[in-house]
N, C-alpha and C positions, 0 to 999 in steps of 0.2 A: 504494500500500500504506500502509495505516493505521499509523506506530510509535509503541510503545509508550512512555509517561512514566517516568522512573528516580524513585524517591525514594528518600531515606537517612530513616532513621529510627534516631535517636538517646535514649539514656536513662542517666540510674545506676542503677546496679542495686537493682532492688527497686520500682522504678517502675510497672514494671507492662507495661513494653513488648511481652514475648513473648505474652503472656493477648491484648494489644491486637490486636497485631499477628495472632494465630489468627485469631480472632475475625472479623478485620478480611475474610480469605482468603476463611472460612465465607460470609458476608454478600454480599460484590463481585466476580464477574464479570470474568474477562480480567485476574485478576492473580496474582501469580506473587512467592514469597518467594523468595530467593537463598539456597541453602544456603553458607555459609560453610565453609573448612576451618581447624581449629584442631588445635594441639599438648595441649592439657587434656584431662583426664581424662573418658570420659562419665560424667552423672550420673544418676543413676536415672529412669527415667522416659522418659529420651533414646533415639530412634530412628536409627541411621547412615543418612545419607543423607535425614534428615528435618529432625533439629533442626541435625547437624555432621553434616562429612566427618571423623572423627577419624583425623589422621595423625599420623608420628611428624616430630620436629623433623627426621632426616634427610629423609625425604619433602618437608617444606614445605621446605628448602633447596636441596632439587630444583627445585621450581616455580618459588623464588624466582630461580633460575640462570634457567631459560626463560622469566621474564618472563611467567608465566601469570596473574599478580594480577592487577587494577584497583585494588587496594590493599591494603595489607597494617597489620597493626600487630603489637605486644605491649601485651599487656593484664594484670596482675598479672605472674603467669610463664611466661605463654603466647602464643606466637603464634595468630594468626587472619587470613583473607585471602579476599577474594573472588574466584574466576577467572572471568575476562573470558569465555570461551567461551560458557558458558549464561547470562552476561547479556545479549551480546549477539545469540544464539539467540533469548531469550526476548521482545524490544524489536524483534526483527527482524518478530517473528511477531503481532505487533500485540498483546502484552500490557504490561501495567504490571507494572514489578517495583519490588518491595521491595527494599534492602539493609539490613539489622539492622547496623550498624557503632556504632563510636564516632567520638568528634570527630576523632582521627586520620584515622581513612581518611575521615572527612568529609571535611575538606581536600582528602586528595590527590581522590578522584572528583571537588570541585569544580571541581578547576585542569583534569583529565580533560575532565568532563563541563557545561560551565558553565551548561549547559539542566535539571540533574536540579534534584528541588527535597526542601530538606532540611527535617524537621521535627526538633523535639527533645521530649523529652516530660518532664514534673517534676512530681514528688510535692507533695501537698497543705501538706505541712511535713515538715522533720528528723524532728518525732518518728513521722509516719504511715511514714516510711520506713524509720527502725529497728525500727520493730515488725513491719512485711512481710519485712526479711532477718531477724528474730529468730523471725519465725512459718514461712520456711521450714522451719528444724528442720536447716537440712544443714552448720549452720557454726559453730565455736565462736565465744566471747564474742572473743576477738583477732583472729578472722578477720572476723567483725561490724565491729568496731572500725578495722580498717582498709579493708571496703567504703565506711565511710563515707567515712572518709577521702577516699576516692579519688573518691567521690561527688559530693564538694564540689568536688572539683577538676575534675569530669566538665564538672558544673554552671556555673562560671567558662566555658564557651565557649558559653551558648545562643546569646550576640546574634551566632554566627556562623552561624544556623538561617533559615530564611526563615520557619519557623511553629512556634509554643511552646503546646502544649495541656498543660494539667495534666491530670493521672488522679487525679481524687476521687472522682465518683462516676464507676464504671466505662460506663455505659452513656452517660454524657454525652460521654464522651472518645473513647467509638468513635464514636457519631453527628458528634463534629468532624475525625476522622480521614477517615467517608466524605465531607464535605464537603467537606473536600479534595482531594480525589481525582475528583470528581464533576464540581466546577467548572472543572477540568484537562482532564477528558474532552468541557465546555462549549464551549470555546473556539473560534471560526472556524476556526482554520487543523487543528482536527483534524474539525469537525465538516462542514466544507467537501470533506472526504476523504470521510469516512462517510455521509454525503447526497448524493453526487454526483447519485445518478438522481433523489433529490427534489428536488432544486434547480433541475437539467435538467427534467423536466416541470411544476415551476412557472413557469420563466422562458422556455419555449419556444411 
């Protein structure tokens, strides 16, 4: 049985990561985003069960008791957390899955999973980035002011990523996103699975 490749895909906010990451779904084949569960508010637009599991902080203290994460954080004032069951459903069943996390849960799935492979992704400069969470429309100027913040602080963990794409021009940043992914799906030891019968009646 063919299993699927983990990767964490990491950003500050406003980078561009969720657009990417759609995109990315639409485009490739046998892969699979992790819905996250988080304590925050939905924001317009948001589908449950699509973009978040929107639960309440007593629900997520629940899980956290059964040990149902692969990782967990707090991010602003919210909790968010992957659970382990449909990730590893999804890896079982021979697809690639996605986790949208931060540098947090980075970590812990590294120390988890030491075969996943992590990208991070960064804006073309400071200022292309405050002008995407200012062109959201959904946050005031102090709430702005401190994504950045935090932004920066995001940013101080890339060189713990195996692969760092910028999103400048967008359609550049997906064509290196599938190339990652692509060259992963290249490798002997997966392609050695997926060729068996071609391999068997070449060498027979």
């Amino acid at each position: 049985m063919n299993i699927g490749k983990l990767y964490i895909i990491a950003a500050p906010s406003g980078a561009g990561k969720t657009s990417l990451v759609k995109q990315l779904l639409a485009e490739v084949a046998d892969l699979a985003v992790s819905v996250s569960h988080t304590t925050r508010r939905m924001r317009p637009g948001e589908t449950e069960g699509q973009d978040y599991y929107f639960v309440s902080v007593a629900d997520f203290e629940i899980m956290l008791a059964q040990q149902a994460f692969l990782e967990h954080a707090q991010v602003f004032d919210n909790f968010y957390g992957t659970a382990q069951q449909t990730v590893e459903a999804n890896l079982n069943n021979g697809l690639d899955v996605i986790l949208e996390i931060d540098w947090q849960g980075a970590q812990q799935i590294k120390k988890l999973l030491p075969d996943s492979m992590s990208i991070f992704i960064l804006p073309p400069s400071t200022a292309v980035l405050q002008e995407r969470l200012r062109n959201r429309g959904q946050d005031d100027e102090a709430t702005i002011e401190r994504r950045m913040r935090d932004a920066v602080a995001e940013m101080r963990h890339y060189d713990e990523f195996d692969y760092l794409v910028v999103n400048d021009v967008f359609g550049q940043a997906l064509m290196e996103l599938k190339s990652i992914l692509i060259s992963h799906r290249l490798t002997r030891a997966r392609q050695k699975l997926s060729l068996q019968p071609l391999l068997s009646s070449l060498l027979s």
